[in-house]
TORDO-391271 format. One line per 5 residues: number of its first residue (from 0); for each residue x, y, z of N, C-alpha, C. Coordinates in nm, 3 decimals. Last residue first. Layout:
NUM> X:Y:Z:X:Y:Z:X:Y:Z | ...
//
This chain:
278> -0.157:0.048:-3.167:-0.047:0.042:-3.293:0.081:0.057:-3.164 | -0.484:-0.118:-3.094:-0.359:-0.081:-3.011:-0.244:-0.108:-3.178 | -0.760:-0.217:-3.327:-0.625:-0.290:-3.250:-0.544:-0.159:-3.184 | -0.915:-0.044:-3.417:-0.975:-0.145:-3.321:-0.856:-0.251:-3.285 | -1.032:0.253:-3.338:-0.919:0.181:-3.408:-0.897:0.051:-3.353
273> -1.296:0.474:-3.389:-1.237:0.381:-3.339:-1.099:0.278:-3.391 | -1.483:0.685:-3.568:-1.340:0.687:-3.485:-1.247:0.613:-3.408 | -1.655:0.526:-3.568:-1.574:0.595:-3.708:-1.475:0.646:-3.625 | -1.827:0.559:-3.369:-1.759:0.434:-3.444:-1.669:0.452:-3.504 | -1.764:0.771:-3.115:-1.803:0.772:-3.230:-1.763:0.647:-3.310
268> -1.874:0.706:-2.795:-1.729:0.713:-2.850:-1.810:0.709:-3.024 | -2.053:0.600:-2.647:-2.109:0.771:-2.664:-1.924:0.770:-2.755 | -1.965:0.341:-2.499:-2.089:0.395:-2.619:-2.099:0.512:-2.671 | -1.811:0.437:-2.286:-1.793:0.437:-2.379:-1.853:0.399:-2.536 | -1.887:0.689:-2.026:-1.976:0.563:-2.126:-1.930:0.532:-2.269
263> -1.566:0.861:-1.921:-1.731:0.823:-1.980:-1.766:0.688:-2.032 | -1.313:0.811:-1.948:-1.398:0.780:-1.825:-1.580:0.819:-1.835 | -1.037:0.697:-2.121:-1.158:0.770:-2.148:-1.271:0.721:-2.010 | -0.690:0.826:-2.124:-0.814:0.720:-2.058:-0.977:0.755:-2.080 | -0.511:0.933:-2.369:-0.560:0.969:-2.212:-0.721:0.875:-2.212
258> -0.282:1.052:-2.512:-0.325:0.965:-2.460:-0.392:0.885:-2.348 | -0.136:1.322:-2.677:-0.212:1.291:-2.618:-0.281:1.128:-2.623 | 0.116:1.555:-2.752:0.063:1.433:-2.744:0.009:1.355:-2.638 | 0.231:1.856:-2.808:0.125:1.776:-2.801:0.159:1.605:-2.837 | 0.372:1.946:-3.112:0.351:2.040:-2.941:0.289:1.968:-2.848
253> 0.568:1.936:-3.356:0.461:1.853:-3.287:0.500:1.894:-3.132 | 0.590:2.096:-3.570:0.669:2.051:-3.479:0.568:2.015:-3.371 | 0.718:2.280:-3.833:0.654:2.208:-3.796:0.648:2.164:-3.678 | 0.852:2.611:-3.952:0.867:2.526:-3.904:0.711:2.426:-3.860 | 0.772:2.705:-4.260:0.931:2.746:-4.174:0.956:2.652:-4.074
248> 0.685:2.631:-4.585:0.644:2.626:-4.429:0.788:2.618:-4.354 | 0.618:2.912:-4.785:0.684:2.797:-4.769:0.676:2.807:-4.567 | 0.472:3.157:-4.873:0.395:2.999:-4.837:0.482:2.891:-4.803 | 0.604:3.387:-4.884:0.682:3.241:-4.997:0.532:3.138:-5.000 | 0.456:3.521:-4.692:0.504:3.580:-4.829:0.551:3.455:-4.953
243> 0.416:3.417:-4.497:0.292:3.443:-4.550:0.340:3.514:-4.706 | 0.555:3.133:-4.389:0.579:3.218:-4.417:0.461:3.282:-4.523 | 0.398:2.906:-4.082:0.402:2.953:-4.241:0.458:3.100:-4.309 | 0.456:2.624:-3.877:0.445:2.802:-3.880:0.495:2.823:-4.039 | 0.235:2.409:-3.743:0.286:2.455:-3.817:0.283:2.619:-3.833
238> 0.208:2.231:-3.425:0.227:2.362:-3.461:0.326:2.389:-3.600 | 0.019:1.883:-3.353:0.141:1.994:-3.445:0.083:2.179:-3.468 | -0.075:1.708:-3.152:-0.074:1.830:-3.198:0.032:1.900:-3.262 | -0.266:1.328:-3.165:-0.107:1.444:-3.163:-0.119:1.621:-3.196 | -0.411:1.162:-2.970:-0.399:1.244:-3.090:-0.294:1.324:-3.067
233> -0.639:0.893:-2.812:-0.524:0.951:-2.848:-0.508:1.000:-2.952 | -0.821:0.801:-2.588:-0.860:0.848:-2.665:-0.693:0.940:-2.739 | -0.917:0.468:-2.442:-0.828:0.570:-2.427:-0.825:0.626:-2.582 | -1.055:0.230:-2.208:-1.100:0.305:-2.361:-0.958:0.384:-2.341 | -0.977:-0.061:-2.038:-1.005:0.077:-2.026:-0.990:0.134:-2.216
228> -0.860:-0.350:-2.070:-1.004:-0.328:-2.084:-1.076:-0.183:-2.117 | -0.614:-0.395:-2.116:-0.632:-0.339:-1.945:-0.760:-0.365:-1.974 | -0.529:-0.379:-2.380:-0.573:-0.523:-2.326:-0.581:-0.488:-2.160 | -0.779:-0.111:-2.513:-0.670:-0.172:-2.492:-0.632:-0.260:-2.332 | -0.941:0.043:-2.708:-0.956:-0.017:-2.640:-0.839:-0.131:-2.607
223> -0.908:0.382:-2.873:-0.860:0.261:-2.871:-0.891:0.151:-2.705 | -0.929:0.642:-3.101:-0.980:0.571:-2.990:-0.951:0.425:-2.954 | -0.741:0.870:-3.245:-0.835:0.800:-3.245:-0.882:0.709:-3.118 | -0.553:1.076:-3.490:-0.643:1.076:-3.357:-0.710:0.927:-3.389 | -0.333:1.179:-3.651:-0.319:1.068:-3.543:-0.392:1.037:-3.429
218> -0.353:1.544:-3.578:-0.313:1.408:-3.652:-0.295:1.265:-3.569 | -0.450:1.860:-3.611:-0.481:1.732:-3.511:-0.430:1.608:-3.590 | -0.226:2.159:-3.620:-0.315:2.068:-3.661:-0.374:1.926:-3.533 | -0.300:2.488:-3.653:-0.253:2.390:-3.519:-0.307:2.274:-3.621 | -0.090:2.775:-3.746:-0.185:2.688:-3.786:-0.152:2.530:-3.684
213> 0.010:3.115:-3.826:0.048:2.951:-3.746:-0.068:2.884:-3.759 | 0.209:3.316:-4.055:0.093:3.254:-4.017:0.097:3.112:-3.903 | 0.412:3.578:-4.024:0.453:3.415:-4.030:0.271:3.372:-4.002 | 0.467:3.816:-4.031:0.559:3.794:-4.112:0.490:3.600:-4.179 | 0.156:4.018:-3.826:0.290:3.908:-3.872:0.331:3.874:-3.997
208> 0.133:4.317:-3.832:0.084:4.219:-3.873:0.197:4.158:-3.870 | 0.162:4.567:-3.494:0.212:4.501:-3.693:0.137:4.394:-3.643 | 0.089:4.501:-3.245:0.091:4.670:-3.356:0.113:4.669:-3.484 | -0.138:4.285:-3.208:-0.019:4.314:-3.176:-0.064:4.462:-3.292 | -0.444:4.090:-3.034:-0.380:4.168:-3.169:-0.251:4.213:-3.117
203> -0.625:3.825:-2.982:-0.478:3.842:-2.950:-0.460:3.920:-3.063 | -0.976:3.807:-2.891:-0.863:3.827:-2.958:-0.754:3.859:-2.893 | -1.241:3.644:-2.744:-1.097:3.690:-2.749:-1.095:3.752:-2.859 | -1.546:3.545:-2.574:-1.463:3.591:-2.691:-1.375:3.662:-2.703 | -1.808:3.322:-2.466:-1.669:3.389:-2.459:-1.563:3.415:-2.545
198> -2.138:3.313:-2.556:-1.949:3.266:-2.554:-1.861:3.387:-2.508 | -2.386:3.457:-2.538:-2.373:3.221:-2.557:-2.203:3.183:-2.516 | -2.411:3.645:-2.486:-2.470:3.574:-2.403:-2.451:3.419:-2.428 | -2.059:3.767:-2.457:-2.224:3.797:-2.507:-2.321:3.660:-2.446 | -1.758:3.903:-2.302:-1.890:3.801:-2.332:-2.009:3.870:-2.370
193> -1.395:3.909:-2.400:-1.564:4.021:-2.378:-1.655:3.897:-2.349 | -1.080:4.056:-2.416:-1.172:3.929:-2.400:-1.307:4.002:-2.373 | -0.777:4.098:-2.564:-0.908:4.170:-2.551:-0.997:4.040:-2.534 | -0.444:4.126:-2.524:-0.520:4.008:-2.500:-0.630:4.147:-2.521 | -0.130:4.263:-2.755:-0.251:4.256:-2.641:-0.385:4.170:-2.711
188> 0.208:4.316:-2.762:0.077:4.205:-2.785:-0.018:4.262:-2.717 | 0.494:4.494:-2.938:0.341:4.441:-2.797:0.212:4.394:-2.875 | 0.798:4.368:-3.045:0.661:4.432:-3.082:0.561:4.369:-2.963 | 1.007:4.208:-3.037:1.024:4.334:-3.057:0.873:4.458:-3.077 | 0.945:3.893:-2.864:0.948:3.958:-2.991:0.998:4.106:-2.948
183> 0.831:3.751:-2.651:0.998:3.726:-2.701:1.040:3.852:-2.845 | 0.705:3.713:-2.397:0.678:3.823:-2.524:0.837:3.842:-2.568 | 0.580:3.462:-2.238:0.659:3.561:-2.236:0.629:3.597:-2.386 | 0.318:3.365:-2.030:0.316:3.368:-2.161:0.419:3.458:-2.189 | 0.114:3.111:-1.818:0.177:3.211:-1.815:0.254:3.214:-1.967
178> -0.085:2.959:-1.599:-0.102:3.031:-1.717:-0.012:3.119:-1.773 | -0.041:2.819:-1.310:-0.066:2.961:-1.346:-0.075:2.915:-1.514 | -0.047:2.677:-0.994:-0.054:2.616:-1.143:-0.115:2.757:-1.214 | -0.031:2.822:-0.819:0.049:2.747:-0.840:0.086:2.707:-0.946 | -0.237:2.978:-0.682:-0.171:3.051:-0.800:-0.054:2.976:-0.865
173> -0.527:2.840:-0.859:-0.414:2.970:-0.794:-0.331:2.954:-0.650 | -0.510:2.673:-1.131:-0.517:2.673:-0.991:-0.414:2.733:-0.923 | -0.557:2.500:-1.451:-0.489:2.626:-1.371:-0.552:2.585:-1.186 | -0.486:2.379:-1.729:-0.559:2.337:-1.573:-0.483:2.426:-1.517 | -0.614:2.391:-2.108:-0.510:2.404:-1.963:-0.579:2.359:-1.807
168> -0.639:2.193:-2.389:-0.699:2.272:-2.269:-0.606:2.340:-2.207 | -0.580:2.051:-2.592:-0.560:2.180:-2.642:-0.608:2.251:-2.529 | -0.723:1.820:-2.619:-0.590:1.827:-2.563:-0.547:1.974:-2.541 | -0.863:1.813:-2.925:-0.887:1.745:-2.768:-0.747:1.747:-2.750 | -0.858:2.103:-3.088:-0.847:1.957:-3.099:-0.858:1.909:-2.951
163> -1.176:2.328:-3.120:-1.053:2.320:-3.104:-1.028:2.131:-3.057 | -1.414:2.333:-3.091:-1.388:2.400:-3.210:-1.248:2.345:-3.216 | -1.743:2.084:-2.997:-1.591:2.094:-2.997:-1.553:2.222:-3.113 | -1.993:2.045:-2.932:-1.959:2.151:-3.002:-1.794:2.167:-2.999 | -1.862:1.781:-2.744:-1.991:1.892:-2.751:-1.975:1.991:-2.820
158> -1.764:1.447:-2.650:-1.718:1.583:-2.750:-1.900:1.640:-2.761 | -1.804:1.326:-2.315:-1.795:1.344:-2.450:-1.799:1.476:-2.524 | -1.514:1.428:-2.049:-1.722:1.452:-2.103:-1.669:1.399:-2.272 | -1.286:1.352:-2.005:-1.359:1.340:-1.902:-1.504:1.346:-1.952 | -0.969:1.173:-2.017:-1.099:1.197:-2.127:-1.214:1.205:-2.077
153> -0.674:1.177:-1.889:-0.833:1.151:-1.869:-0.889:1.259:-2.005 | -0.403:1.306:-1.939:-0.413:1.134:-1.866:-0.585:1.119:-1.898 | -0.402:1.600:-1.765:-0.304:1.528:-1.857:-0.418:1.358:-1.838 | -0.507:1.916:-1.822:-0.567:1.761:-1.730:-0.533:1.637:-1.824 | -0.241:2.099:-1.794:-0.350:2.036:-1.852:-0.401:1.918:-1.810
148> -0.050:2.386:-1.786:-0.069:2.268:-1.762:-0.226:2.186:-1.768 | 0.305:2.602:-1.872:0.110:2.529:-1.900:0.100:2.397:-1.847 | 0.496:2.871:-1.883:0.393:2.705:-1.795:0.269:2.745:-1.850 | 0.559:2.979:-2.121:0.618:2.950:-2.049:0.581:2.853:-1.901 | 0.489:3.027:-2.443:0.412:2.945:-2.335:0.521:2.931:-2.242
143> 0.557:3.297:-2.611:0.600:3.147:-2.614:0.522:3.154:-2.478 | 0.462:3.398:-2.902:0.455:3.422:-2.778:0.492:3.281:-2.739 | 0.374:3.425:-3.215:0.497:3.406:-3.144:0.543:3.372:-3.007 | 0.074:3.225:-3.269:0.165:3.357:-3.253:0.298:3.332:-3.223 | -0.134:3.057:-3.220:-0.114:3.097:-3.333:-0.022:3.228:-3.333
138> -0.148:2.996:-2.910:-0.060:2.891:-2.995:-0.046:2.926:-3.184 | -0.305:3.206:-2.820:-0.134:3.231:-2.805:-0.087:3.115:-2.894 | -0.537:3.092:-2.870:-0.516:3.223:-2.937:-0.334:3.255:-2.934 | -0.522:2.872:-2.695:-0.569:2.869:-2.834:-0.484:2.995:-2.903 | -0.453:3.066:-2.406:-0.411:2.920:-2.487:-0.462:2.933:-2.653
133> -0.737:3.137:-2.440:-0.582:3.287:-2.466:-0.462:3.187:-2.444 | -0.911:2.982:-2.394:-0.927:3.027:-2.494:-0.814:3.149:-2.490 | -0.787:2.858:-2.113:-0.814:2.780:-2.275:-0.849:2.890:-2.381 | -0.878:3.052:-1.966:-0.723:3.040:-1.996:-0.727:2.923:-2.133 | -1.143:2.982:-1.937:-1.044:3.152:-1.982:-0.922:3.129:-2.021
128> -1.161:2.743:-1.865:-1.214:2.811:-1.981:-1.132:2.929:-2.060 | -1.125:2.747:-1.600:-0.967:2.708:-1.735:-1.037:2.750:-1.796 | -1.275:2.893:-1.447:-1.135:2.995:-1.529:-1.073:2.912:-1.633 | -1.443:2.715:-1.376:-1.471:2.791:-1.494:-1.356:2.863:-1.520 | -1.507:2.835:-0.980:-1.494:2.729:-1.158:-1.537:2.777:-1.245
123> -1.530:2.972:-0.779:-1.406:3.020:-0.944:-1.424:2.927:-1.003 | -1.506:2.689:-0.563:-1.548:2.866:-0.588:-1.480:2.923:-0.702 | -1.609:2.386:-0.708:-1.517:2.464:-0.620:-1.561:2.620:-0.619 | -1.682:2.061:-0.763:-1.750:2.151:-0.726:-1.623:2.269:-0.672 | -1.565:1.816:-0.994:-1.606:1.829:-0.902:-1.681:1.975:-0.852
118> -1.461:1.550:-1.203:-1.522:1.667:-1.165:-1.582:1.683:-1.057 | -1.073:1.407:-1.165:-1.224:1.370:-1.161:-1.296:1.538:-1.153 | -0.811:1.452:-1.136:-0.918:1.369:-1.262:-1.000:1.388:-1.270 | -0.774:1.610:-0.924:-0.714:1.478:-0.928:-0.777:1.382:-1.047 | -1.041:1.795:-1.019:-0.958:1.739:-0.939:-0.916:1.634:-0.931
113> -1.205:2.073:-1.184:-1.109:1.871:-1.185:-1.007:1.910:-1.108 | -1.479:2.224:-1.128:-1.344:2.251:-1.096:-1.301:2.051:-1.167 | -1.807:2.406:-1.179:-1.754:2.307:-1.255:-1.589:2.300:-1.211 | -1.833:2.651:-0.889:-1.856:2.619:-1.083:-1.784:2.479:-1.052 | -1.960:2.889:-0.692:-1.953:2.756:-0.666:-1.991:2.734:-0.841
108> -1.843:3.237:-0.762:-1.969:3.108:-0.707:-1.922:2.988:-0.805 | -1.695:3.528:-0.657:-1.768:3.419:-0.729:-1.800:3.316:-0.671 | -1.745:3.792:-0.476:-1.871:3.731:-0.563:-1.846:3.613:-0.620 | -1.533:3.812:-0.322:-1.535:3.885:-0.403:-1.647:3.859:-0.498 | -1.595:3.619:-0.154:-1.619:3.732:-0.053:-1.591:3.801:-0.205
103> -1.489:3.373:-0.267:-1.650:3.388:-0.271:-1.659:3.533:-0.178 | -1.247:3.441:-0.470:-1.303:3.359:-0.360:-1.498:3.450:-0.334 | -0.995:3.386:-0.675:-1.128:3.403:-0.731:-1.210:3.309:-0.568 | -0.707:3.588:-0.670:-0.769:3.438:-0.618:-0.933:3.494:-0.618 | -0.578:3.724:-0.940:-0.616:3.715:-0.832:-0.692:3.602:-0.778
98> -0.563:3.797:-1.228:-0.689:3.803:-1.235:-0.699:3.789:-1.032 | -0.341:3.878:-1.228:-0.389:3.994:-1.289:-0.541:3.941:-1.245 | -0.189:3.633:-1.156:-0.077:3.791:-1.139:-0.219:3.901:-1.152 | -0.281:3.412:-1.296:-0.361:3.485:-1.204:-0.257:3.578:-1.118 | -0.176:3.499:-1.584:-0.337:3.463:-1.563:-0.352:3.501:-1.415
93> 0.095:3.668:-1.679:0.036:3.580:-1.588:-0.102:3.585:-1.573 | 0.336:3.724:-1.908:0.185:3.768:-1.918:0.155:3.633:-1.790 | 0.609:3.893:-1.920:0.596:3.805:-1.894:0.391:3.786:-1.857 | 0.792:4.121:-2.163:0.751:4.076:-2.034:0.694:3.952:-2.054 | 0.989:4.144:-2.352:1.017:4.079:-2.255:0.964:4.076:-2.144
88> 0.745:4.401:-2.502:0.857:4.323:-2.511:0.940:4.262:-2.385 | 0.411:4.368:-2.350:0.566:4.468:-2.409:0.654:4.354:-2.420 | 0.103:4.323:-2.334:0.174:4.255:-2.326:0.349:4.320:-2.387 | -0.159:4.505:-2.210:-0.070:4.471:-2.312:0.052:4.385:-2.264 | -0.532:4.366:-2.174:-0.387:4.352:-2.063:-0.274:4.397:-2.219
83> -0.762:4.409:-2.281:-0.673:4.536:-2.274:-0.598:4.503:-2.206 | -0.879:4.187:-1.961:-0.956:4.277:-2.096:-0.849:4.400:-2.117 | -0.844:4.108:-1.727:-0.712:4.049:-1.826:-0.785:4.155:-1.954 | -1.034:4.163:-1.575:-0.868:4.183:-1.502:-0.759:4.147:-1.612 | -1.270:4.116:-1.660:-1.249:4.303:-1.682:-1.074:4.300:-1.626
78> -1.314:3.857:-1.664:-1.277:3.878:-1.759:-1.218:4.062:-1.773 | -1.443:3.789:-1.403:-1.254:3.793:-1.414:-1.193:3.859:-1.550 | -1.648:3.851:-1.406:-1.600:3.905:-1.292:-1.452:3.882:-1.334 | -1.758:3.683:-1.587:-1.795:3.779:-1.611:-1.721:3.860:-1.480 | -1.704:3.435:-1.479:-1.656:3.444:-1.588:-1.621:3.643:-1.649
73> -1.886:3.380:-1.319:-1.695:3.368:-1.280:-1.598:3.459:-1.341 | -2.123:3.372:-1.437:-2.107:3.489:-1.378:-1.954:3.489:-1.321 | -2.057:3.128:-1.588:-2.089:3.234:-1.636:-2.026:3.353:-1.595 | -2.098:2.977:-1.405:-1.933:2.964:-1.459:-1.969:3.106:-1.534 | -2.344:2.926:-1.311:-2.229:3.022:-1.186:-2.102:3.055:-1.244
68> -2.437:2.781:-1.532:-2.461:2.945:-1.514:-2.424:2.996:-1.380 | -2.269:2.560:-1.449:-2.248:2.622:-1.631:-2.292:2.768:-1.600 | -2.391:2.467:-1.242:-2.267:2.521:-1.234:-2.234:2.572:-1.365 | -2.684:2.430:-1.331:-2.637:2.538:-1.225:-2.513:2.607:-1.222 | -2.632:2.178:-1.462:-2.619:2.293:-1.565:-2.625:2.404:-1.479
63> -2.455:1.894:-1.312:-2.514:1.995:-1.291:-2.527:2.165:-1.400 | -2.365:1.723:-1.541:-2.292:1.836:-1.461:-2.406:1.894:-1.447 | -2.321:1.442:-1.735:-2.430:1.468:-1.643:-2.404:1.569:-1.513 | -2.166:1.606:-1.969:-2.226:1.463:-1.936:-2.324:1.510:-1.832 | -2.195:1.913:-2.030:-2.075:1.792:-1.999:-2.135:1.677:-1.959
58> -2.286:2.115:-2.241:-2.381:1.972:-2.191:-2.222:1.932:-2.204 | -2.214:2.433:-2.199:-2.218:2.326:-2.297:-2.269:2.236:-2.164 | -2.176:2.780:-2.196:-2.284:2.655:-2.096:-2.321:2.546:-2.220 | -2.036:2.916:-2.360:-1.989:2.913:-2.217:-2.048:2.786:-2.108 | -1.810:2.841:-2.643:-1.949:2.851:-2.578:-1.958:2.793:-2.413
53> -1.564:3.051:-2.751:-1.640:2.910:-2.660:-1.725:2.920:-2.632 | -1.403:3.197:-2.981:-1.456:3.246:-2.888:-1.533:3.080:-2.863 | -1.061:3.434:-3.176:-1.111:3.324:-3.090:-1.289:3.315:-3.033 | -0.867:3.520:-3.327:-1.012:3.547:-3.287:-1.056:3.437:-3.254 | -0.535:3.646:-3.405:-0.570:3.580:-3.371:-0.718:3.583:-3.315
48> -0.429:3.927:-3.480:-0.362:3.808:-3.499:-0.436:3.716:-3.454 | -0.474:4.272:-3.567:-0.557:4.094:-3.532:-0.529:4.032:-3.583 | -0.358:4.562:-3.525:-0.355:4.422:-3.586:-0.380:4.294:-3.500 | -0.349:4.790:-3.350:-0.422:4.758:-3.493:-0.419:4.649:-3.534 | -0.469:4.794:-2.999:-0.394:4.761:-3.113:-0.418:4.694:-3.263
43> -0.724:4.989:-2.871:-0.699:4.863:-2.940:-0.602:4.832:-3.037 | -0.775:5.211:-2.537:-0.745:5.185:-2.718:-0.685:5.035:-2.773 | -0.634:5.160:-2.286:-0.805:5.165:-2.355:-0.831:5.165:-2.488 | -0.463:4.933:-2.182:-0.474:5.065:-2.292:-0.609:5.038:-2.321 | -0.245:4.795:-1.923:-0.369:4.853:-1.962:-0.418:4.928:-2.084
38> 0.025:4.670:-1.776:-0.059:4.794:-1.769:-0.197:4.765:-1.909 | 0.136:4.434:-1.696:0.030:4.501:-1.576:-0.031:4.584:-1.644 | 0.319:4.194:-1.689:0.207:4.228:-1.787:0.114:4.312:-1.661 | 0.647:4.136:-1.531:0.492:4.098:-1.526:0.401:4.189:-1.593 | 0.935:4.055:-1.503:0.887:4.143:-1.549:0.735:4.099:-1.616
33> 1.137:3.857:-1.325:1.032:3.855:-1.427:0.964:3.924:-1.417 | 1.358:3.779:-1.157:1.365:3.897:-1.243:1.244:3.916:-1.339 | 1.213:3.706:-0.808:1.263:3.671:-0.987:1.278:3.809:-1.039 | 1.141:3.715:-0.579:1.255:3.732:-0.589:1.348:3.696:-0.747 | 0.875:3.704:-0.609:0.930:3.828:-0.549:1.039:3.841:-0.608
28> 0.825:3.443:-0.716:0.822:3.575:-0.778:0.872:3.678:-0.749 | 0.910:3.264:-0.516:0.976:3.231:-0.588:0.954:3.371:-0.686 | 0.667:3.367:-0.316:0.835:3.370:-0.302:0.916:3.410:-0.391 | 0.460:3.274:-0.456:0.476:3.428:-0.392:0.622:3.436:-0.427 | 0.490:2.978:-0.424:0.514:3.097:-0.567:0.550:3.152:-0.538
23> 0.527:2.960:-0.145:0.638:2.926:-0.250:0.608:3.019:-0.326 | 0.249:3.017:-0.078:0.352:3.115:-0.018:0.477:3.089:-0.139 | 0.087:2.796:-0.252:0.084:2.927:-0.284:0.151:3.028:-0.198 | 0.202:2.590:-0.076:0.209:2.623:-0.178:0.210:2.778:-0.241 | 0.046:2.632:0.186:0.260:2.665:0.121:0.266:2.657:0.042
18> -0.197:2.674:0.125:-0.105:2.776:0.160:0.008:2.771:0.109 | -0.217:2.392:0.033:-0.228:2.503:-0.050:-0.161:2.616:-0.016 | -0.111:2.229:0.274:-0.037:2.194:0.170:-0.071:2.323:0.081 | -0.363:2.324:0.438:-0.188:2.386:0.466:-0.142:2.359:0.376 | -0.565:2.189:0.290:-0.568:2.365:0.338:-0.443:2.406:0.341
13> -0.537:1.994:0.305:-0.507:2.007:0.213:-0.511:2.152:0.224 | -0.559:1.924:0.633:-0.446:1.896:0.568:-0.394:1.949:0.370 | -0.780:1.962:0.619:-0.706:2.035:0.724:-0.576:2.095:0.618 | -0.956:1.749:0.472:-0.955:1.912:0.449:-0.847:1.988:0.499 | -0.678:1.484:0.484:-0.772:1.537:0.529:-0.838:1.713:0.506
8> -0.473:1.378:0.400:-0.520:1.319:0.497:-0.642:1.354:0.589 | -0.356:1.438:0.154:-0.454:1.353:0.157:-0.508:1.288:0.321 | -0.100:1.624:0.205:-0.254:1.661:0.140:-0.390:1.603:0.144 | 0.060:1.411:0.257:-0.012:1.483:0.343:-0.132:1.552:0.343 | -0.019:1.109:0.060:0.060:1.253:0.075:-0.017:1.300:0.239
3> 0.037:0.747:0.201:-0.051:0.852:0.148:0.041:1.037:0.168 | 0.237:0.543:0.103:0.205:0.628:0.171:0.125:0.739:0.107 | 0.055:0.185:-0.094:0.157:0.299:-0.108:0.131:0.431:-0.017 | 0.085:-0.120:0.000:0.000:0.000:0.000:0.088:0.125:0.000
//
């Protein structure tokens, strides 16, 4: 029987493990040289690189739809802390540097959270959303991803209006597990996010137009039942980057790979997508 963490021994116990946690970051920021995305422009940089937008209250298997319209209002409280964030040369863009710990004395409410795999109930559910969709939007740019992290391993609701490839999420949790995005270029970026009543909607524009187009692909997807008995749903992600003047492609390069257990009803798996031996 393998020792249990400390974390696991009880609410108490996962309370203190978070603190120190989230004291570490603190720490580890104070005392970095990383230059953090703070200021603001009410005006809109001319060029749109990237448009994004999700639909906010999808059918996850059997989720309470309450928590879809508390994700809403999460949604609508965090989005004014990153709306017009610019992004300058060598800084460093943080999700919750700007958006802050999302607790119920500041209004939000009990949403959709994964834990340890599984779904569950927390205060602020609903931010990966946010951070999935300025994910998406950053993987067609220059900006490099400096942590990301994702509900690695599990295939949790069947596909629902999917726009983007399976895998392509993040998993955030403040402030440990952050979202974060440096600005390697010579030119500022800025994030603009808004809601209307079905989605949530981005763009990533900068002051010039790019040199280079990016394009995500999905290859190598499919579904597989394998000799454990368990389903598992696997696909690869390539980041191709295109010169917009030659069309010749500059680089390729597979960002992604995914193989992850499927924990729904595996009836609800599409036939046509199935591969019926393990490669």
């Amino acid at each position: 029987m393998s020792r249990r963490l400390f974390c696991e021994l009880g609410p108490w116990a996962y309370r203190i493990s978070t603190a120190k946690e989230i004291l570490l970051r603190d720490c580890r920021d104070l005392f970095s040289r990383t230059k953090f995305a703070r200021e603001r422009s009410p005006s809109l940089l001319p060029a749109v690189i990237c448009r994004h937008s999700s639909l906010i209250r999808r059918t996850l298997g059997d989720v309470d739809q309450a928590l879809q319209e508390n994700k809403a209002e999460n949604l609508r409280l965090a989005v004014p802390h990153v709306d017009k964030i610019l992004i300058r040369p060598g800084e460093t863009f943080s999700f919750w540097k700007l958006v802050g710990n999302c607790t119920a004395r500041k209004g939000y409410r009990e949403g959709l959270i994964i834990k340890n795999g599984v779904p569950g109930r927390g205060i602020g559910g609903g931010m990966c959303q946010f951070t999935n969709l300025l994910h998406w939007m950053a993987l067609h740019s220059p900006l490099e991803i400096t942590e990301h992290h994702h509900h690695n391993g599990v295939d949790l609701f069947p596909d629902y209006g999917r726009k983007v490839p399976f895998g392509c999420g993040t998993s955030i949790l403040y402030n440990y597990r952050d979202y974060r995005l440096y600005n390697p270029t010579n030119q500022t970026f800025q994030f603009t996010v808004w809601l209307d009543e079905k989605n949530l909607n981005g763009e990533l524009r900068a002051q010039h137009a790019l040199d280079t187009a990016y394009h995500i692909q999905e290859k190598d997807a499919y579904f597989v039942q394998e000799p454990d008995g368990n389903w598992y749903r696997h696909n690869q992600i390539y980041q191709r980057v295109v010169d917009k003047r030659s069309g010749n492609t500059v680089r390729n390069q597979m960002i992604l790979e995914n193989h992850s257990r499927v924990l729904y009803d595996p009836s609800l798996i599409p036939p046509a997508s199935i591969r019926r031996e393990a490669e």
